[in-house]
C-alpha positions in Angstrom: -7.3 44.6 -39.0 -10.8 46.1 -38.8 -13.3 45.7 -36.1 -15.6 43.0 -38.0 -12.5 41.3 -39.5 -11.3 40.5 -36.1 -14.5 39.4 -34.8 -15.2 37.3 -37.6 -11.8 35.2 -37.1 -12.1 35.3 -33.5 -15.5 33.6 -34.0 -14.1 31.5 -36.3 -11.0 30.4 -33.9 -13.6 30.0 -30.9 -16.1 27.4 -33.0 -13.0 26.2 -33.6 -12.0 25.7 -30.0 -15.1 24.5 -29.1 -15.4 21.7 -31.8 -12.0 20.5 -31.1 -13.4 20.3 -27.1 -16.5 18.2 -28.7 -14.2 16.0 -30.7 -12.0 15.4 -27.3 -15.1 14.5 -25.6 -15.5 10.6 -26.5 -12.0 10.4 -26.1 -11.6 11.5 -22.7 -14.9 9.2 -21.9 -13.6 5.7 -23.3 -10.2 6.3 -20.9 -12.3 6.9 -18.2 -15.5 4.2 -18.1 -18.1 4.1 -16.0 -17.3 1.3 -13.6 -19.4 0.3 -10.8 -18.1 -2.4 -8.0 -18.8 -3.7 -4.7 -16.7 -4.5 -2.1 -16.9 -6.5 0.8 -15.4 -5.5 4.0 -14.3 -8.3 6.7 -14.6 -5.8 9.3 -18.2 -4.5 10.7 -18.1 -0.8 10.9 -18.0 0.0 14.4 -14.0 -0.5 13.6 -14.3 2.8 12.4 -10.3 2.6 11.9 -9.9 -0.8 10.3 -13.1 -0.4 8.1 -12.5 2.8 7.3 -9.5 1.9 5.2 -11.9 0.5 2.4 -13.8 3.7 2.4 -10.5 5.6 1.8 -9.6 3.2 -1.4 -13.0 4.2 -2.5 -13.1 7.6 -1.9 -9.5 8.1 -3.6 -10.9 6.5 -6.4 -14.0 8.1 -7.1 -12.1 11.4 -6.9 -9.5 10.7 -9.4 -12.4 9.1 -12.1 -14.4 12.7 -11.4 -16.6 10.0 -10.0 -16.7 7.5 -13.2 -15.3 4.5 -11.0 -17.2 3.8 -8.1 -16.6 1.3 -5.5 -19.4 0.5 -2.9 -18.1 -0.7 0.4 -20.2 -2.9 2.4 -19.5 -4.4 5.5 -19.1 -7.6 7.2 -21.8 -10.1 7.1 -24.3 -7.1 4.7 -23.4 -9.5 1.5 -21.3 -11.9 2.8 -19.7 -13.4 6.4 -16.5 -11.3 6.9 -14.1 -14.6 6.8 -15.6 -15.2 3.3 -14.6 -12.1 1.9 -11.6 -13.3 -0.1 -13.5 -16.4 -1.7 -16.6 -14.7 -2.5 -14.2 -12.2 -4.4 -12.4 -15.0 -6.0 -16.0 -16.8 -7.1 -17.0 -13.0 -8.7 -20.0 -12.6 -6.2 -18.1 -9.3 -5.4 -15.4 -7.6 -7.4 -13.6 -6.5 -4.5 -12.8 -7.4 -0.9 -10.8 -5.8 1.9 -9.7 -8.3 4.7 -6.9 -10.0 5.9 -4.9 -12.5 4.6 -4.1 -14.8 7.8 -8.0 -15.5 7.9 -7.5 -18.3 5.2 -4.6 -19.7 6.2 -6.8 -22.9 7.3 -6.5 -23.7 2.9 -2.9 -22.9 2.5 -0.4 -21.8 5.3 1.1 -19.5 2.4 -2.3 -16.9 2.9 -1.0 -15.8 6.0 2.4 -14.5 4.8 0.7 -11.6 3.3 -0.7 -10.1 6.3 1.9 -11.3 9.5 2.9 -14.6 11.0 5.2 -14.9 14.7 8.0 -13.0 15.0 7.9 -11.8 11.7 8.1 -8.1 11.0 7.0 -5.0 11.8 4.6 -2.5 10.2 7.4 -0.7 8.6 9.6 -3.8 7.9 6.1 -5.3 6.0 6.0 -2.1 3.9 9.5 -2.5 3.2 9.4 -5.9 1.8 5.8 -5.3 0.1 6.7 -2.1 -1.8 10.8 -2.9 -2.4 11.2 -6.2 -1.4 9.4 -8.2 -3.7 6.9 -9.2 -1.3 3.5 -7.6 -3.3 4.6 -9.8 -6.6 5.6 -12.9 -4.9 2.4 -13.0 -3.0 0.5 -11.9 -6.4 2.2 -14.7 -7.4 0.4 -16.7 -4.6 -3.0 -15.0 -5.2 -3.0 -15.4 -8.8 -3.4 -19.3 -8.0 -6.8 -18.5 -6.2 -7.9 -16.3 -8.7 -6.8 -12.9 -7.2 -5.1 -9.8 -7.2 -3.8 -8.1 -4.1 -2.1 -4.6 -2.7 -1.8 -3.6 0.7 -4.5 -1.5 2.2 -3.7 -0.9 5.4 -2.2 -1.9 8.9 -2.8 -1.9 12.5 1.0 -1.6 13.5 2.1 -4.3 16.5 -0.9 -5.4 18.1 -1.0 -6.3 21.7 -1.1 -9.4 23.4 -4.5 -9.5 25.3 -6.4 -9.7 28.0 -6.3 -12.3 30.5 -8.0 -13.1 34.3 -5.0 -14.0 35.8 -1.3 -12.8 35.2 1.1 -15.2 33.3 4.0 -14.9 34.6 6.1 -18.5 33.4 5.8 -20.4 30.9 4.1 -23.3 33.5 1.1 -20.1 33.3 0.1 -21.1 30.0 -0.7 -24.9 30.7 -4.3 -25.6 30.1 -5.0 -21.6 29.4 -8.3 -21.6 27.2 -7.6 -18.5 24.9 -9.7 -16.9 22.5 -6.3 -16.8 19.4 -6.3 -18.3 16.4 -4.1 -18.8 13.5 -0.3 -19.4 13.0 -0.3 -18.2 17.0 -2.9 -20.3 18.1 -0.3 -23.1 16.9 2.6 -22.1 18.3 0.6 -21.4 21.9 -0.9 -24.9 21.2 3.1 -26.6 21.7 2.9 -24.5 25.1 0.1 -26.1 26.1 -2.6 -23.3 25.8 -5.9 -24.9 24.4 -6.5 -22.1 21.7 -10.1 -21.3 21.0 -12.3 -19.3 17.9 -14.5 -17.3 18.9 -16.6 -14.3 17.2 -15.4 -10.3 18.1 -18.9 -10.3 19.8 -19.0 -13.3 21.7 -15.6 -12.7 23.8 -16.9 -10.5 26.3 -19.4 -12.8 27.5 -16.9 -15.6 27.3 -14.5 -13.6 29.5 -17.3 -12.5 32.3 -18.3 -16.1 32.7 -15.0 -17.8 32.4 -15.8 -19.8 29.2 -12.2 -19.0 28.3 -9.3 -17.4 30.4 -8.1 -15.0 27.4 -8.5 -13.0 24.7 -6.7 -11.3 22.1 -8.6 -9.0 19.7 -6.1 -5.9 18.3 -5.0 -2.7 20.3 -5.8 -0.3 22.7 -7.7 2.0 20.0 -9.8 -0.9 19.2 -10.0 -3.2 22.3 -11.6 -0.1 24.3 -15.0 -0.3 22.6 -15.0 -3.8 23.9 -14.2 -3.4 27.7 -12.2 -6.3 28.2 -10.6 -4.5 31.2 -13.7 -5.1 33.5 -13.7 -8.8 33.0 -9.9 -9.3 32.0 -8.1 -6.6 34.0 -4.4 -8.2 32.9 -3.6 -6.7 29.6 -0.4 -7.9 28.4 1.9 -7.1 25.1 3.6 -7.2 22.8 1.6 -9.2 20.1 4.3 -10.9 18.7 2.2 -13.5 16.8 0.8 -9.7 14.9 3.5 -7.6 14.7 2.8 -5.4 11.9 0.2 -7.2 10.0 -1.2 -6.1 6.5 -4.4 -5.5 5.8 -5.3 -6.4 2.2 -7.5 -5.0 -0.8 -8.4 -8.1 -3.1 -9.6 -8.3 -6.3 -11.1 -10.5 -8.6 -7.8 -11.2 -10.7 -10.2 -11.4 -14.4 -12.2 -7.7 -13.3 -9.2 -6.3 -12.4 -6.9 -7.5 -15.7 -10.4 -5.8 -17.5 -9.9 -2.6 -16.0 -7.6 -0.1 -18.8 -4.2 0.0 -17.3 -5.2 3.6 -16.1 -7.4 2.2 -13.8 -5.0 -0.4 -12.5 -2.5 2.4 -11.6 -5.5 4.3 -9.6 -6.3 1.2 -7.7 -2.7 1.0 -7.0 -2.4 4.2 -5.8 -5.4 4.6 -4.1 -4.8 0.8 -2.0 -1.3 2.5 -1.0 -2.8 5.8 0.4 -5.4 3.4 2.4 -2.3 1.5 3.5 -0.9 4.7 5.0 -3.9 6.2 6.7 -4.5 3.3 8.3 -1.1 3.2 10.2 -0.8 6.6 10.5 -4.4 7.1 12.3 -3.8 4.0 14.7 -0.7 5.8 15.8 -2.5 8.6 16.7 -5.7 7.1 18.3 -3.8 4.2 20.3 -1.9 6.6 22.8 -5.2 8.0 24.1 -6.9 4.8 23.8 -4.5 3.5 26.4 -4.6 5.9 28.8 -8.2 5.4 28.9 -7.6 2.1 29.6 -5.4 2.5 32.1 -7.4 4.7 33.9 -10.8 2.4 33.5 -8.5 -0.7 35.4 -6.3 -2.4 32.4 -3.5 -3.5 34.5 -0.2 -3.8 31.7 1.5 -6.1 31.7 4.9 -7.3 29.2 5.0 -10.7 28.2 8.1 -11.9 30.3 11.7 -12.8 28.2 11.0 -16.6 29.3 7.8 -16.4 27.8 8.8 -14.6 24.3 11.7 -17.1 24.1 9.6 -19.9 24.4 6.9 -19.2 21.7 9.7 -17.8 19.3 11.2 -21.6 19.7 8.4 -23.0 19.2 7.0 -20.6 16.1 10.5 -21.9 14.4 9.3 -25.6 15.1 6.3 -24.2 13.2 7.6 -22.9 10.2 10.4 -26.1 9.7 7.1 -28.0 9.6 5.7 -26.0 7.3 8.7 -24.9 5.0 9.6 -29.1 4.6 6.3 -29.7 3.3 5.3 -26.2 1.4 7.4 -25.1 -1.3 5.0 -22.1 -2.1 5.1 -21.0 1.6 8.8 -21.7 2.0 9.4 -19.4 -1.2 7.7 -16.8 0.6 9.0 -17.1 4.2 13.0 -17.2 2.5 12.3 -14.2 1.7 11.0 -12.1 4.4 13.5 -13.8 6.7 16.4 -13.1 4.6 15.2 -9.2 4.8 14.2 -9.6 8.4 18.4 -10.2 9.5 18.8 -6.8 7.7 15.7 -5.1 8.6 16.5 -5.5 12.5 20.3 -4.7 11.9 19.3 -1.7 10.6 16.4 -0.8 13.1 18.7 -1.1 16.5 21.3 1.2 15.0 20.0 4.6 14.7 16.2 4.3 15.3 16.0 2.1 18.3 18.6 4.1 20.0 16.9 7.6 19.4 13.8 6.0 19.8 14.8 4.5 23.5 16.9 8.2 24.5 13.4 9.9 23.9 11.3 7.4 25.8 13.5 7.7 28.7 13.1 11.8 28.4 9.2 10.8 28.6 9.1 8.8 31.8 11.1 11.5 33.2 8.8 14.2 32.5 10.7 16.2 30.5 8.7 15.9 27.2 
């Protein structure tokens, strides 16, 4: 083949090249639309951790789209109150919402079995059921009723149990406590005679320095340090058993998101997993220093004695017989997280409770 022959083809083969990338063009563009949402965070973003999990969902997705699906991230109270998230998502005044599912539980017990109820599971028992349990489509199944869609997007792990003036030692301790706890727990305290009181993140401080209220709980150590409870409630006492691994949810207006092409759907999916690992994972490692801190600025820790635990786990089960009799959607739900919860636990003090317990022992003893 001669010089200009070959040059002439190769000319030829490169238009060639170049019209078929032209042609691919619109293609490529109608599976990938520009798509423009805005969420709304329950969380105001000095909860770097909590809030953060939103901006992770969005940043995933913008990535993957080479930036054609955007999803702006506001937070609490910039479009709407953060306990409206969810029904301003369901109205369409946002396509989006990240928030947690127990703060709704006032409409429909059956909300809060999303997220975590008392004496439920753990973080990794939650992820269990969500992602191989069932639990995402049964409380799809749930959501779809209030006009949403939902994945988990994050979680805080077990939560602690708060901070109180004055150590509770009995049962008799809780009589006529005024606590700042709301919820399924603020029920179940209720039957133990604490007088359970809702107040806003901001307002508990105060409350606590002038004795408004006797205790608090707000999350864990990571996030309950910005706050300084321990300089006005030195008594900080765990486990949260009312939170013990509670999910934190990305919502969705259920018509935008059946809009989006299915490739879309599989990148929120995606992304609203990754955001529900990060979450966990960057708890776990801020909470041990945030502890220590705490410890060292006066937090005095405290466990919740077995009386006590015993107590409110009888009294959660009066709860949920109440509520399981009278709500077939939240009794569908609850069946099933119980029924994995006898396995879960089985399977949790065999080999990673006891490794777990050998290497904490090794810790108090200095050797790690």
């Amino acid at each position: 083949m001669d010089r200009r022959s070959f040059i002439t083809k190769a000319g030829l083969a490169g238009a060639g090249a170049a019209a078929a990338t032209t042609l691919a063009a619109p293609a490529i563009a109608q599976s990938n639309p520009k798509i423009t949402w805005r969420l709304t965070s329950s969380f105001p973003k000095s909860l770097d951790t909590i809030y953060g999990g939103a901006e992770v969902f969005s940043t995933m997705l913008s990535e993957a789209t080479d930036g054609n699906f955007e999803v702006q991230v506001f937070a609490a109270g910039e479009l709407v109150p953060g306990l409206q998230a969810a029904d301003a998502t369901a109205a369409g005044t946002v396509e989006a919402c990240h928030t947690v599912s127990y703060y709704y539980w006032g409409k429909d017990p059956a909300w809060a079995l999303g997220a975590a109820v008392p004496f439920a599971l753990n973080a990794r028992g939650m992820n269990a059921w969500h992602y191989h349990g069932g639990g995402i489509d049964l409380f799809n199944e749930f959501l779809g009723t209030q006009g949403l869609v939902g994945y988990p997007g994050g979680n805080t792990g077990v939560q602690m149990g708060g901070w109180f003036r004055k150590e509770i030692n009995t049962v008799a301790d809780l009589s006529g406590l005024k606590m700042r706890i709301g919820g399924f727990a603020g029920k179940v305290m209720e039957k133990l005679g604490v007088v359970p009181q809702q107040i806003a993140g901001g307002d508990i401080y105060p409350s606590l320095e002038k004795g408004t209220i006797d205790a608090a709980e707000w999350v864990g150590p990571y996030d309950d340090e910005k706050l300084g409870f321990q300089k006005v409630a030195p008594y900080y006492y765990y486990p949260g058993w009312w939170e013990g691994g509670p999910t934190v949810h990305l919502m969705f207006n259920k018509e935008k998101f059946e809009s989006l092409p299915a490739s879309y759907q599989s990148l929120v999916r995606t992304a609203a997993q990754a955001a529900d690992a990060n979450m966990l994972q960057k708890y776990d490692y801020l909470n041990p220093t945030a502890v220590k801190n705490l410890v060292a600025n006066g937090a005095q820790l405290r466990p919740f004695s077995p009386e006590i635990l015993s107590a409110c786990f009888d009294k959660a089960n009066e709860v949920y017989a109440e509520m399981t009799s009278t709500n077939p959607g939240f009794k569908k739900i609850w069946d099933s997280i119980t029924a994995f919860r006898k396995d879960h636990y089985l399977w949790a003090q065999i080999a990673e409770y006891n490794y777990d317990t050998f290497m904490m022992i090794q810790q108090r003893n200095g050797k790690l």
